[in-house]
MARBA-992972 format. One record per residue: residue number from 1; residue in three letters; z, y, x of N, C-alpha, C in turn. Coordinates in steps of 0.2 Angstrom, whole numbers, plus 5000, padded with zeros to 4 digits. Layout:
N
  pos  code  n_up  n_north  n_east  ca_up  ca_north  ca_east  c_up  c_north  c_east
  NUM   ALA     Z        Y       X      Z         Y        X     Z        Y       X
...
! end
This chain:
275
  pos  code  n_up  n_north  n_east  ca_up  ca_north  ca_east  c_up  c_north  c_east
    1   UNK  5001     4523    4880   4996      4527     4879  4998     4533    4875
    2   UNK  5001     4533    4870   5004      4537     4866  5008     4542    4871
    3   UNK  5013     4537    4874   5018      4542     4879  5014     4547    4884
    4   UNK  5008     4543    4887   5003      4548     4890  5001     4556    4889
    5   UNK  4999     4552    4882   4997      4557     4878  5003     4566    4876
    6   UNK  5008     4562    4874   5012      4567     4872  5014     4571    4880
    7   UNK  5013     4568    4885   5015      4571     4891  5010     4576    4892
    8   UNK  5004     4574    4892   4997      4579     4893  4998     4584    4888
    9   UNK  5000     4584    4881   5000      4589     4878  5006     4595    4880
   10   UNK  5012     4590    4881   5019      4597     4885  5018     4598    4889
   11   UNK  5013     4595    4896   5009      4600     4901  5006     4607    4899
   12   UNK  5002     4603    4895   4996      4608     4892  5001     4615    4889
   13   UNK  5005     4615    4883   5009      4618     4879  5011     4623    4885
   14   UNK  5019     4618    4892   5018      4622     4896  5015     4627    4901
   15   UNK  5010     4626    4902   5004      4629     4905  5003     4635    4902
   16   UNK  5001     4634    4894   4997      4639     4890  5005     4645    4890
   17   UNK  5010     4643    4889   5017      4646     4890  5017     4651    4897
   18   UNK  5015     4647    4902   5017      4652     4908  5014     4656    4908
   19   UNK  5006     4654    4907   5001      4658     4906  5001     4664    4903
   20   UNK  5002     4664    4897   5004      4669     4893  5011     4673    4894
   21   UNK  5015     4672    4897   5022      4674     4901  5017     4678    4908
   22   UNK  5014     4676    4910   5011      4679     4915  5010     4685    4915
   23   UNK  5003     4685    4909   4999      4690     4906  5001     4695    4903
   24   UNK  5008     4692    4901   5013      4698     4896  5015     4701    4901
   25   UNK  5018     4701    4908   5020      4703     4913  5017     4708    4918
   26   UNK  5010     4705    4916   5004      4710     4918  5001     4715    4915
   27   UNK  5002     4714    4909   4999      4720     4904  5008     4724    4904
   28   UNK  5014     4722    4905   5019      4727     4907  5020     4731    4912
   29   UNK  5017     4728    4917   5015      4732     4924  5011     4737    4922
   30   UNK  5005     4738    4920   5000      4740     4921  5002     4746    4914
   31   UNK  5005     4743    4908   5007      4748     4904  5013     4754    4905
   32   UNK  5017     4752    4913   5020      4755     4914  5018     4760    4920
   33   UNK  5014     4755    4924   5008      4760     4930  5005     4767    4924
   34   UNK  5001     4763    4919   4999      4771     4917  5002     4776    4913
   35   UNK  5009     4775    4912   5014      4779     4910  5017     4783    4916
   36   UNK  5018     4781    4922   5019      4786     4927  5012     4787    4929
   37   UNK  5007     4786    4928   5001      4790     4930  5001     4796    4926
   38   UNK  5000     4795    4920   5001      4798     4911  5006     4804    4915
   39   UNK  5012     4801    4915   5018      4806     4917  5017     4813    4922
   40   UNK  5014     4808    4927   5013      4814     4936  5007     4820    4932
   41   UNK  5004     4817    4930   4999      4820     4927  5000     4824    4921
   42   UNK  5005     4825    4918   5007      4827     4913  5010     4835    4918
   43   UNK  5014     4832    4925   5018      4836     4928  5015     4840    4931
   44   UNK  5008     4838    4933   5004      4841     4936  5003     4848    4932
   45   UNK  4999     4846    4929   4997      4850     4921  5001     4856    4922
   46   UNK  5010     4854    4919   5013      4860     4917  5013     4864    4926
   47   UNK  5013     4863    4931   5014      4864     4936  5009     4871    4936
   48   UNK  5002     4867    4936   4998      4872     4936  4996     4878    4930
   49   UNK  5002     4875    4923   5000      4880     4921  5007     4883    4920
   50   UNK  5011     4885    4924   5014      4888     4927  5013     4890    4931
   51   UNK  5009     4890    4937   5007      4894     4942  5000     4899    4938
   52   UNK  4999     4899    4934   4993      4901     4932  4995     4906    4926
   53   UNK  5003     4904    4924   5007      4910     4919  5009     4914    4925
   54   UNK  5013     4912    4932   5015      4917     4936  5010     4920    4940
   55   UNK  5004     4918    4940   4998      4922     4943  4996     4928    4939
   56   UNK  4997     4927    4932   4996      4933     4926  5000     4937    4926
   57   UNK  5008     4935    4928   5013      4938     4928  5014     4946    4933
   58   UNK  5011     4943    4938   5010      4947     4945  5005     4950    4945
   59   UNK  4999     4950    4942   4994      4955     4940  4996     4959    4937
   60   UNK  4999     4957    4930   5003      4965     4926  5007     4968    4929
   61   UNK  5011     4966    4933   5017      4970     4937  5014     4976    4943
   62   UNK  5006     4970    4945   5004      4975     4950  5001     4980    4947
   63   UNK  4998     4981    4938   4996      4986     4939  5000     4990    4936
   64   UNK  5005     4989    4934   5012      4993     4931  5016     4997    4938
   65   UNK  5014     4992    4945   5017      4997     4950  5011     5002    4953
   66   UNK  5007     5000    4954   5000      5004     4955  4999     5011    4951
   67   UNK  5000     5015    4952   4999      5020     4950  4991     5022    4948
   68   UNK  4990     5024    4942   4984      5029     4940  4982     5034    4942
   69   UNK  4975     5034    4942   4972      5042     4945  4976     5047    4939
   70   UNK  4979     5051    4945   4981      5057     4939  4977     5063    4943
   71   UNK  4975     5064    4947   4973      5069     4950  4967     5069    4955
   72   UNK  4962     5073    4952   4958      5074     4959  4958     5079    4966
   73   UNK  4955     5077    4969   4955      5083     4975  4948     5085    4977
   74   UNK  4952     5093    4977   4944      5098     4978  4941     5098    4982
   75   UNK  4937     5102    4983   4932      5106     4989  4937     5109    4991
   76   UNK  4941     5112    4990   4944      5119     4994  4950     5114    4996
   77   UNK  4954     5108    4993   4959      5105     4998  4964     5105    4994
   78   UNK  4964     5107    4987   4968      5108     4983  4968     5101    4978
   79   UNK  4973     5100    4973   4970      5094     4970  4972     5098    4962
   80   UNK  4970     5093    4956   4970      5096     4951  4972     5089    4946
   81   UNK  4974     5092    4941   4976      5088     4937  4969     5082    4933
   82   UNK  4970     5076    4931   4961      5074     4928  4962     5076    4922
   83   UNK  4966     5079    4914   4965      5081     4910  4971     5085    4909
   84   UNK  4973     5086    4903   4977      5091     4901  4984     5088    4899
   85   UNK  4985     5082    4901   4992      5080     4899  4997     5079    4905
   86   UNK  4992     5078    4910   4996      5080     4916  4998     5084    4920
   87   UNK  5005     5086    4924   5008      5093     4926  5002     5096    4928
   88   UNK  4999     5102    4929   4996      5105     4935  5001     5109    4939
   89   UNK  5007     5109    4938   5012      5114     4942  5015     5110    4948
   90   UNK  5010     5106    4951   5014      5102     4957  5010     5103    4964
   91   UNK  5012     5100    4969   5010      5102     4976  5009     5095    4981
   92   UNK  5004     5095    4985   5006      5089     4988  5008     5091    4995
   93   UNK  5012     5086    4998   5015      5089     5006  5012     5084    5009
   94   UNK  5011     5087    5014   5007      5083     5022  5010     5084    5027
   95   UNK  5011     5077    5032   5013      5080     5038  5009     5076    5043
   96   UNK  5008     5082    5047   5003      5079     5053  5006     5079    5058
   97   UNK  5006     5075    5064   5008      5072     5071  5010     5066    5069
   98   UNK  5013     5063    5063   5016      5055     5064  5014     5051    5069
   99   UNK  5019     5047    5069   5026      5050     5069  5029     5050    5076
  100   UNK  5029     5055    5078   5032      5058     5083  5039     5056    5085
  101   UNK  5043     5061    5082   5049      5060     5083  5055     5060    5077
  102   UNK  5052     5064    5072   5056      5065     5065  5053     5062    5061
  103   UNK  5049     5060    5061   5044      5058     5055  5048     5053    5051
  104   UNK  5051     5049    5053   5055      5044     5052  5061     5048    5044
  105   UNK  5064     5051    5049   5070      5056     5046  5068     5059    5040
  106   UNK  5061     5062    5041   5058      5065     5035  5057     5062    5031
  107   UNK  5053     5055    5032   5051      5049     5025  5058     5047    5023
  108   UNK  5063     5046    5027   5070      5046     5024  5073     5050    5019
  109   UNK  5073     5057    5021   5072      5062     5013  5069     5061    5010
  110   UNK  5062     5059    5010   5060      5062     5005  5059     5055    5001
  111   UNK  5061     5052    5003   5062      5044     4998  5068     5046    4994
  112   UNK  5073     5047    4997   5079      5047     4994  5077     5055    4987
  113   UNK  5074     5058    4988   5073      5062     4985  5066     5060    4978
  114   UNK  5066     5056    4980   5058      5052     4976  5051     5056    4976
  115   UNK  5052     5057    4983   5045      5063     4982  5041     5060    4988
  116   UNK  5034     5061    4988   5030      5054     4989  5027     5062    4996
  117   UNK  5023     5059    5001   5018      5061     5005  5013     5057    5009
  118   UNK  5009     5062    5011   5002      5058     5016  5007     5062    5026
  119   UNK  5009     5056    5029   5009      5056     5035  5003     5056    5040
  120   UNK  5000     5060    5041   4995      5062     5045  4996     5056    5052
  121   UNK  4993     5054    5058   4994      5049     5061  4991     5052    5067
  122   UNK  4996     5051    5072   4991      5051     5080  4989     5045    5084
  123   UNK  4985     5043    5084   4984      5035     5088  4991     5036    5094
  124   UNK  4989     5042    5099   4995      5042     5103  5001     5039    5102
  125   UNK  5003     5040    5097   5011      5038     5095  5009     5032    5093
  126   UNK  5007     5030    5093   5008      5022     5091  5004     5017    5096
  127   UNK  5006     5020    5102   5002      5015     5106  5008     5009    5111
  128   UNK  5013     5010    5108   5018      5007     5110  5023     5003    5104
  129   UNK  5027     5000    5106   5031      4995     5101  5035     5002    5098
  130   UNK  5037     5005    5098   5045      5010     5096  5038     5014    5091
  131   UNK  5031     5016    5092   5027      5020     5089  5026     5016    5083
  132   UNK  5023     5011    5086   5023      5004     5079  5027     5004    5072
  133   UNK  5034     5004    5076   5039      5001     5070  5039     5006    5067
  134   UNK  5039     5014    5071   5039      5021     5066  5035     5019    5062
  135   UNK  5029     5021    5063   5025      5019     5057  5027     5013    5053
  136   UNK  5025     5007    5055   5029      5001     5050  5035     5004    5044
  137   UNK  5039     5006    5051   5046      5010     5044  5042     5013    5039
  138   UNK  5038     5020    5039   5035      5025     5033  5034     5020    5030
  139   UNK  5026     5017    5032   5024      5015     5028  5026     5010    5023
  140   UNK  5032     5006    5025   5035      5002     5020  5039     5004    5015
  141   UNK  5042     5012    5016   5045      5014     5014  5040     5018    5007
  142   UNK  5032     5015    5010   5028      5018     5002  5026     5024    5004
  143   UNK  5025     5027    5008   5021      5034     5009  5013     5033    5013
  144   UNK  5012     5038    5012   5004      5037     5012  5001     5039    5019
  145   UNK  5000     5034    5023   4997      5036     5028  4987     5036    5031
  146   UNK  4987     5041    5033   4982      5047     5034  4982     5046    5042
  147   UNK  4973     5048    5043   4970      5048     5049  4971     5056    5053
  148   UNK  4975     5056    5058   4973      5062     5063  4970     5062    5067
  149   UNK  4964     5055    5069   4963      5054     5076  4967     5052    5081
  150   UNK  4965     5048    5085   4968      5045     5092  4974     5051    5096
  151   UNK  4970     5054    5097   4970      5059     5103  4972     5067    5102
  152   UNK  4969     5066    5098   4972      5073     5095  4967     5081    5097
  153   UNK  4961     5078    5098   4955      5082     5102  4949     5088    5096
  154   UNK  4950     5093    5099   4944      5096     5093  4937     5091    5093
  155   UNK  4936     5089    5088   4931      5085     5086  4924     5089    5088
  156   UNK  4924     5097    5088   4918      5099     5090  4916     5099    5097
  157   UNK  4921     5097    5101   4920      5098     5109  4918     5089    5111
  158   UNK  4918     5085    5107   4919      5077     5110  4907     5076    5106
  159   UNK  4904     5071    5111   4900      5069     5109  4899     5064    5101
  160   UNK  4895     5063    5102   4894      5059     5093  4898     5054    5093
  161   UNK  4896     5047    5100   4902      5041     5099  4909     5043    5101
  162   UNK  4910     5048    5105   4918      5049     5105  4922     5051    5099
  163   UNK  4919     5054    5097   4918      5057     5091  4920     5050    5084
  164   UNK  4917     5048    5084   4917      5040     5079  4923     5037    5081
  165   UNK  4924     5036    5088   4930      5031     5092  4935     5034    5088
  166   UNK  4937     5042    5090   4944      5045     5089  4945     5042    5081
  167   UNK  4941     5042    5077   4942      5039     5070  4941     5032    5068
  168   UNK  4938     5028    5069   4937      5022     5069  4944     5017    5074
  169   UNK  4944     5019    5079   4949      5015     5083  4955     5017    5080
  170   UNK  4956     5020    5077   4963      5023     5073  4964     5021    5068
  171   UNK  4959     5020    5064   4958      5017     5055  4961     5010    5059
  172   UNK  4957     5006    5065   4960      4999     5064  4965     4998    5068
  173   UNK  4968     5003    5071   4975      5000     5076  4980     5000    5066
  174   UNK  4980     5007    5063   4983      5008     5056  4984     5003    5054
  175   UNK  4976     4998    5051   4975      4993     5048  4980     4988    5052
  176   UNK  4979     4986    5058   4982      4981     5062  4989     4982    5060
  177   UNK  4994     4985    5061   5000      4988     5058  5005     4988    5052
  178   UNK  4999     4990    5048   5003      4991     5041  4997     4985    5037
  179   UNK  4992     4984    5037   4989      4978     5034  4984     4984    5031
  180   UNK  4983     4987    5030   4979      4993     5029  4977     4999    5030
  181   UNK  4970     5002    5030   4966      5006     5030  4968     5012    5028
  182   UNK  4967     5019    5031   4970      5024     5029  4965     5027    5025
  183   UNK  4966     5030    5019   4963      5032     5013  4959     5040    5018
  184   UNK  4965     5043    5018   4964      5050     5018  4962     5053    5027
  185   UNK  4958     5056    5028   4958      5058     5035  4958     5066    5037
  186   UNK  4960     5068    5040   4963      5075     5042  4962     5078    5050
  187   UNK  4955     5080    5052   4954      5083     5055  4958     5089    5060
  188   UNK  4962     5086    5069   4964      5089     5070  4961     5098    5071
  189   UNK  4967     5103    5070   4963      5108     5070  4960     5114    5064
  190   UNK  4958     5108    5059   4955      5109     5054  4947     5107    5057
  191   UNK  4945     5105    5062   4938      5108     5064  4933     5101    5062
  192   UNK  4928     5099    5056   4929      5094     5055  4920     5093    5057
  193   UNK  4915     5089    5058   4908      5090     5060  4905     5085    5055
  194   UNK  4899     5085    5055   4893      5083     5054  4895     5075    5056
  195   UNK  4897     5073    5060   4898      5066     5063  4904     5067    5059
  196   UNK  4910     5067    5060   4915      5068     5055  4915     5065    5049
  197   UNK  4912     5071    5045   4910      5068     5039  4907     5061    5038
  198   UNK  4903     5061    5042   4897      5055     5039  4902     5049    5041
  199   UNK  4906     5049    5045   4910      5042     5046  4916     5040    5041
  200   UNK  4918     5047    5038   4923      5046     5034  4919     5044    5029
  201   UNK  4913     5044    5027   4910      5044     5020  4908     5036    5023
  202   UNK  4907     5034    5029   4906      5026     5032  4913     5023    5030
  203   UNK  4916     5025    5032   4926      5021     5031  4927     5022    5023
  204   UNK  4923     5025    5019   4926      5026     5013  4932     5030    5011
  205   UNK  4934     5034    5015   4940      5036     5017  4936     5047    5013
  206   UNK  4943     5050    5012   4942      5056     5009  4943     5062    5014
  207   UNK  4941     5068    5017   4943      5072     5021  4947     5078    5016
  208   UNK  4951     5080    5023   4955      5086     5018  4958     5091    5025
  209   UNK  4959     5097    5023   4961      5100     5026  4967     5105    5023
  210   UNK  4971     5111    5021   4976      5112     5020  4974     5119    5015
  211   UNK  4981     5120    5010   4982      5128     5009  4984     5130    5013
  212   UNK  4989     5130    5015   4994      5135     5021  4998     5131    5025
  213   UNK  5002     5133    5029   5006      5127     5034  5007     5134    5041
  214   UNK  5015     5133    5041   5016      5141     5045  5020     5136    5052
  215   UNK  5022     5131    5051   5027      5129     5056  5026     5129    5064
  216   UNK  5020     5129    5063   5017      5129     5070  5017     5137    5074
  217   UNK  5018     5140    5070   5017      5149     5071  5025     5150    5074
  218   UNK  5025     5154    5079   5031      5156     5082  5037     5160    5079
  219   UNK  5033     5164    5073   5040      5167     5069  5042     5163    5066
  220   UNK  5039     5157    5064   5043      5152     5058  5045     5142    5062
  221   UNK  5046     5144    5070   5049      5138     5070  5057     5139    5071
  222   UNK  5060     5140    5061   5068      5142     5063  5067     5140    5055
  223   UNK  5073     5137    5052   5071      5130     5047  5072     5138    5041
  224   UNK  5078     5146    5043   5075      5148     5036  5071     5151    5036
  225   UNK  5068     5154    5040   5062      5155     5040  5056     5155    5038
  226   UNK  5055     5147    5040   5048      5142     5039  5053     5142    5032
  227   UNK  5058     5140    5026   5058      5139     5019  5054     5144    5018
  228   UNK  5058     5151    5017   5057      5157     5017  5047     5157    5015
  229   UNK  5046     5156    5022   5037      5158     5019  5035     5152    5015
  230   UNK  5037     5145    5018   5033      5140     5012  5034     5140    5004
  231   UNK  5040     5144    5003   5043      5142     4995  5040     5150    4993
  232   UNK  5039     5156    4996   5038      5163     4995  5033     5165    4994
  233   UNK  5026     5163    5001   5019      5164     5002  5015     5166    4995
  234   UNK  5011     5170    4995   5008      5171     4990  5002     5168    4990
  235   UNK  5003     5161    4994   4996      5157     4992  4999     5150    4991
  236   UNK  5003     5150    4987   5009      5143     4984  5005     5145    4976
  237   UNK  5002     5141    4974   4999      5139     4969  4997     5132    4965
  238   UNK  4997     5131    4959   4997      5125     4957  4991     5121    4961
  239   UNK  4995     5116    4965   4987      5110     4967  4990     5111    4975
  240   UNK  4992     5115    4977   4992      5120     4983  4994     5110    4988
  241   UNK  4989     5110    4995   4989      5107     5000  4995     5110    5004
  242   UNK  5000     5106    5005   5006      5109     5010  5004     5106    5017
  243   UNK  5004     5110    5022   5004      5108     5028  5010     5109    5033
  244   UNK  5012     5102    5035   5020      5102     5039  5020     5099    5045
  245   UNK  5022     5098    5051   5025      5095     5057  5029     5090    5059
  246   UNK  5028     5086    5064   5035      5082     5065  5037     5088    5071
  247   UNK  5043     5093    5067   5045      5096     5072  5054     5096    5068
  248   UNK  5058     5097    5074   5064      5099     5071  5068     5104    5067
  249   UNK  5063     5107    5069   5063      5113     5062  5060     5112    5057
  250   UNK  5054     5111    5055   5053      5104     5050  5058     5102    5045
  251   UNK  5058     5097    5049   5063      5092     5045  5070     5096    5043
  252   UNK  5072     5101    5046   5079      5104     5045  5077     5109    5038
  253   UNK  5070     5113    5038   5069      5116     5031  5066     5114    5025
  254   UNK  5065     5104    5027   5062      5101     5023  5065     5103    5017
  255   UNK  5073     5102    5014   5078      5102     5009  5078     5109    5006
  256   UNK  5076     5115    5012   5076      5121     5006  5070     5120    5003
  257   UNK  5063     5117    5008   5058      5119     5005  5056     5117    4998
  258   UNK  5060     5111    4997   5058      5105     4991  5063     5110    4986
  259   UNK  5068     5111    4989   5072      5115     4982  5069     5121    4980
  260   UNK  5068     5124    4986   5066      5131     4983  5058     5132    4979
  261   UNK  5053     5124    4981   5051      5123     4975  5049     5121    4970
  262   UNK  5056     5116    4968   5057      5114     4963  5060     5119    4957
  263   UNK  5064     5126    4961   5068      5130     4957  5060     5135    4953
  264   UNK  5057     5135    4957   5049      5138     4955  5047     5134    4950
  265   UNK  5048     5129    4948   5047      5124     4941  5040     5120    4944
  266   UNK  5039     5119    4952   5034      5114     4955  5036     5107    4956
  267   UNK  5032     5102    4955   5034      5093     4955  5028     5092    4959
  268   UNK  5030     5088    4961   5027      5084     4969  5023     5078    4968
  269   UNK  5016     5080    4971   5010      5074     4971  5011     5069    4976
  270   UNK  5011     5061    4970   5010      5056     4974  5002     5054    4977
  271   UNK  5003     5054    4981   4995      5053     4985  4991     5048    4982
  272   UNK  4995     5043    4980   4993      5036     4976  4988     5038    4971
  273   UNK  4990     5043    4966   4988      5045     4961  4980     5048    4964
  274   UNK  4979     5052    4967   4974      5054     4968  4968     5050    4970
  275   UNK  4962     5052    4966   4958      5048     4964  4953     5046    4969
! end
């Protein structure tokens, strides 16, 4: 009986043993499960808050590349400084027909030269793959691209929706292209209407038209020439709207015009800037 006894208890003991060997097994598992839960979660955390310092990161840098309004633009086509610490002794350069054929070549100087412009746009040119990538090239190059209409037609002689189309189908071929909307719109001609206006004020977009621009005139498509009056003219003044070509004369007098008004003590508006 005795013997019985003692056997039923070293079952019992062993049993209570396993048991408890078990249980410690199991609170080990489960203390190690939420240790790599604890862990991932730990990784998660700094993951997110790492993407949340490089989110901060790239805000500040955008607005340190972004340019500040320095300058507004008139009524008459000029632009001006917004207060007194910025140059007024600058100019901005335009060129209309982009991009044709030089367009290219000229945002190539004038990148190399660090002087910024608004490329004015013809729908036409860009109705095709070679028209496309022109523009692609400017604009990635950072210049500011500017509506001339589709077609290139006096806005006074077209009805009300023709009129909308030449601008609106342009704004989003642009858009479609570069990922963006052109700011600024330039009536060919200078001729600009009552429908005109109110679409650009619909697009959000700015009208403008020019100080002076000789290229197109017969005694100045010869590159000294066209320097000659653009850097001389006696309506080259602080703010002054330059108006230029994609013409091969152009682009050949682009290098005096910039020097001969740089030696005038004029620096050159980034279109960015403008408010």
């Amino acid at each position: 009986m005795k013997k019985i006894f003692l056997l039923i208890l070293f079952i019992s003991i062993i049993y209570v043993l396993v048991g408890c060997s078990g249980e410690t097994e199991r609170q080990i598992e489960m203390e190690e499960e939420a240790t790599v839960i604890e862990t991932e979660a730990a990784k998660e955390t700094v993951v997110i808050e790492e993407d949340e310092k490089v989110s901060v990161i790239e805000d500040e840098l955008k607005e340190q590349v972004e340019p500040s309004s320095l300058y507004v633009l008139n009524s008459d086509h000029t632009v001006s400084p917004v207060d007194e610490t910025v140059n007024e002794k600058v100019v901005l350069l335009t060129i209309d027909d982009a991009p044709n054929r030089y367009s290219v070549e000229m945002a190539n100087l004038l990148k190399e030269k660090d002087i910024n412009a608004i490329f004015f746009v013809n729908g036409h040119f860009i109705n095709n793959d070679a028209g496309k990538e022109k523009l692609k090239t400017i604009y990635d190059l950072g210049f500011e691209i500017g509506n001339h209409t589709m077609n290139h037609p006096n806005l006074r002689n077209l009805p009300e929706e023709k009129q909308r189309q030449e601008i609106i189908e342009l704004n989003n071929l642009i858009e479609e292209i570069t990922g963006e909307r052109p700011r600024f719109f330039r009536a060919p001609f200078g001729v600009n209407t009552d429908v005109s206006r109110q679409v650009v004020e619909e697009e959000s977009m700015q009208w403008m038209n020019w100080t002076y621009g000789y290229d197109f005139e017969k005694g100045y498509m010869e590159k000294e020439a066209l320097a000659e009056i653009m850097v001389n003219t006696n309506l080259l003044r602080p703010g002054a709207n330059l108006l230029m070509h994609d013409h091969p004369w152009t682009l050949e007098a682009l290098p005096l015009i910039i020097s001969g008004l740089e030696q005038k003590g004029y620096g050159f508006v980034d279109p960015k800037t403008i408010e």
